[in-house]
N, C-alpha and C positions, 0 to 999 in steps of 0.2 A: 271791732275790738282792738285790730292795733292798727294804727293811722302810717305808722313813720315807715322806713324800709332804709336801709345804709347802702351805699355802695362804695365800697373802695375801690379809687381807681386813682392810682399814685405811683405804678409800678412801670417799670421804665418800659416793660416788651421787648426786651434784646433778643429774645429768639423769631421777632421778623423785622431785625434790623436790614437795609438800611429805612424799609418803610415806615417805621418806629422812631425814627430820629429826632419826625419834629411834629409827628402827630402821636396823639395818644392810643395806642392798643383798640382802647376802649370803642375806637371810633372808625376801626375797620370794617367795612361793610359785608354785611353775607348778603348778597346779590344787591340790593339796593336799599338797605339799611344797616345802619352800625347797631355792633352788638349791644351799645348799652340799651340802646332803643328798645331791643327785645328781652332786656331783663326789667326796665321802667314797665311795658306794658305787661309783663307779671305782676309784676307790684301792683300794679295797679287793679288788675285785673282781680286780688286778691283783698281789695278794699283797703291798701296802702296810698295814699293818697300825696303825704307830704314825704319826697324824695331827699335824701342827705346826702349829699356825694364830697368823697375824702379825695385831693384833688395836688396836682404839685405841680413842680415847674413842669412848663409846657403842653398844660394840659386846655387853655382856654378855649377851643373846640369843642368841647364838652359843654363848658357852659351858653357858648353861640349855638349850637344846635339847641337844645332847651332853651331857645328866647325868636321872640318874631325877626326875622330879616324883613325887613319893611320893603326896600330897595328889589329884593327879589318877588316877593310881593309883588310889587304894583308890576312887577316886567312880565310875570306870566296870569298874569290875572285874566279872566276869562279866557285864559287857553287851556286845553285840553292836558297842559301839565300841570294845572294847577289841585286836579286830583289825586297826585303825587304828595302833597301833605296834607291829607285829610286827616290822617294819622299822628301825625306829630303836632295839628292845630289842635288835635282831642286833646295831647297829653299835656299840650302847656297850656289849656284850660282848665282841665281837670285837677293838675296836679303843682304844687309848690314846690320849691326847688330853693335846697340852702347849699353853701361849699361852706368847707373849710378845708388849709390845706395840713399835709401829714410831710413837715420839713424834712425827718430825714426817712429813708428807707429802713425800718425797721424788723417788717415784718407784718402778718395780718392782725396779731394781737395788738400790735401797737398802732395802725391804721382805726382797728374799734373801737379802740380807747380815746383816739383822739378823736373822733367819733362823739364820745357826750357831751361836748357842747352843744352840739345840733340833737340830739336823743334826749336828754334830760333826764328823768326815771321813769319810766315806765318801756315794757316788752317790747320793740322790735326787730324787724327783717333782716336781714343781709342776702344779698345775691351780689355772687363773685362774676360780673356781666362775662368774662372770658368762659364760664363755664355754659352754655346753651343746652339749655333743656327745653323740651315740649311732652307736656303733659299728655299721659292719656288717660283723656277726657278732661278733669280738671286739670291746673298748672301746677306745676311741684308747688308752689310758693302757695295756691289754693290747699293743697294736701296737707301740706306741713302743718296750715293757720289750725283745719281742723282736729291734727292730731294734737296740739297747743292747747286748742278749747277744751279736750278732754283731760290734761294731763298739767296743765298751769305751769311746766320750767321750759326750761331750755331743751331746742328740737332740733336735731340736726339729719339733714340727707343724706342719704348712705344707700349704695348699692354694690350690688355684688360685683368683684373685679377677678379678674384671674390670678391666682397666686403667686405667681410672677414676677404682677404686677403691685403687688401692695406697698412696694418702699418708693412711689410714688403718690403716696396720699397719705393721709389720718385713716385711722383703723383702730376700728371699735371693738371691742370684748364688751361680751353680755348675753341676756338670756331674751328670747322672744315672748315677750306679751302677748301678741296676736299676730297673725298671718304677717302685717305690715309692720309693726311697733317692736320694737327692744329698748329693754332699760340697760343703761350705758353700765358697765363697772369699770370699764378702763377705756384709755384712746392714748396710742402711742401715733407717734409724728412721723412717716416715714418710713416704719420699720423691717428689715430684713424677709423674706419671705420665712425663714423659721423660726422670726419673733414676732412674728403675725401672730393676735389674738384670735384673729378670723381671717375672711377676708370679704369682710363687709367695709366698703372706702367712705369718707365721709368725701362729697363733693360741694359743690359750691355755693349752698343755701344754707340759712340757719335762722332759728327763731331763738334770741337772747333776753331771758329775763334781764333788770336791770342791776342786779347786784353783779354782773357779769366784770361790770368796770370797777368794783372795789375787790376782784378776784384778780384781775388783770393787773392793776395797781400791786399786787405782792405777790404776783408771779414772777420767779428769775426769767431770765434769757437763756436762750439755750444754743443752739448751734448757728454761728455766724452771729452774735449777737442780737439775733433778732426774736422777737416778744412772740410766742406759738398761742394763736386762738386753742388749740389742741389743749396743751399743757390746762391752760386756762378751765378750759369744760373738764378736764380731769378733774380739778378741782373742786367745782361746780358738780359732779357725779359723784365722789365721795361725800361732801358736806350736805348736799339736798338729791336733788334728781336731774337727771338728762335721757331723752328717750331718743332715740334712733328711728327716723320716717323711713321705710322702703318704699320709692315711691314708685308708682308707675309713667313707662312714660321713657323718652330716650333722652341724652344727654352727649353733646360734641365739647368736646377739648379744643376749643377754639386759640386757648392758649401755646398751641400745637400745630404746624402746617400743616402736618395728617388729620386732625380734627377742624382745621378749619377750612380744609380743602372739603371736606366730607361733610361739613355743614353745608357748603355753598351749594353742592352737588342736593343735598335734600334738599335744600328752599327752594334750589331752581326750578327744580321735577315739582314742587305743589306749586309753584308760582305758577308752568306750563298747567298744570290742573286746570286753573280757576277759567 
């Protein structure tokens, strides 16, 4: 039902600078794969198939891991490390892959929007790759598609944070539909912990009808001049509908050395599993 999935990945990563300087975020590895990697195989995994990724200076890493190395190829061919991309030969078989780049730092509203060239009109994905989830049982990005199928707008992830902690995220007001689902009424950007409407966070997945980008198109700028997805779905929650997925399932802040030290540590221990 929806084919495309977005990735924006345009954002400089200053918080693990110096390793950030001249690789992209996107492409730091938890144990022996980069993050994007693990948000493409949701997508995918979710019946996303043709990948968009919002892309900027010094980001061309990104686009050479999604395409064959020939040269490395043939050097480990019939060697027992050639097992090492079974996985990444599924993905650039499986799946299509377009850039376009997001010139200035603006913000994520403004990365989405620049976004429909590659989107066109019709529903889909976004996975913020810095944010790492693993499903329990299906992938958030499987969860979300279904709550979608049921409810036809705009879906966003959200799970409970500590009170706290909420003027590090988007945060939802609204009322529960079922166990998992809420209808959105409000999403403040950030807000204080005693202007919290809840303390439900929105994280880093989201399913976008397409009038999203003529919502985005007449949304002001807000703090730091940059474009809020947030603002935007407010919008989009008053005029039509936006529901809220609680998904199951864990999520690392990879965006974070504490979440990305904490992801390494969980991949390693199932890596030791297998």
């Amino acid at each position: 039902m929806i084919r495309k999935c977005l990735f924006p990945a345009a954002g400089y990563g200053t918080r693990f600078l110096p390793a950030t300087k001249s690789m992209p975020k996107e492409m730091l590895p938890i144990v022996n794969k980069p993050l994007i990697q693990y948000g493409v195989e949701e997508a995918l995994n979710a019946g996303m198939y043709d990948i968009a990724i919002i892309t900027g200076r010094s980001k061309r890493a990104i686009e050479d891991h999604f395409d064959i190395s020939y040269e490395l190829e043939h050097q480990i061919s019939g060697t027992d490390k050639e097992n090492h991309l079974t996985e990444i030969r599924k993905i650039i078989k499986e799946c299509t892959f377009s850039y376009t780049r997001q010139i200035e730092m603006r913000g994520l509203g403004d990365a989405i929007l620049t976004g429909e060239t590659l989107i066109g009109n019709e529903p889909f994905g976004v996975i913020l790759a810095d944010d790492l989830c693993v499903g329990d049982g299906d992938e958030v990005m499987k969860q979300m598609l279904k709550t979608y199928e049921k409810y036809r707008c705009s879906v966003v992830a959200i799970q409970e944070v500590d009170q706290s902690e909420v003027d590090k995220y988007g945060v939802i007001g609204g009322s529960a539909i079922d166990e998992d689902t809420y209808m959105v009424s409000s999403m403040m950007e950030k807000p204080s912990p005693k202007e919290a409407p809840s303390n439900l966070a929105v994280i880093g997945r989201y399913i976008l009808t397409p009038d999203i980008f003529d919502v985005l198109r007449r949304t002001p700028t807000g703090k730091n001049g940059e474009l809020q997805i947030t603002d935007a779905l407010q919008t989009q929650a008053s005029e039509n509908m936006v529901v809220g997925c609680k998904f199951r399932g864990k999520r690392f802040d990879c965006g974070s050395i504490d979440g990305f030290v904490e992801a390494t540590n969980y991949f390693y221990e199932q890596t030791k599993g297998e």
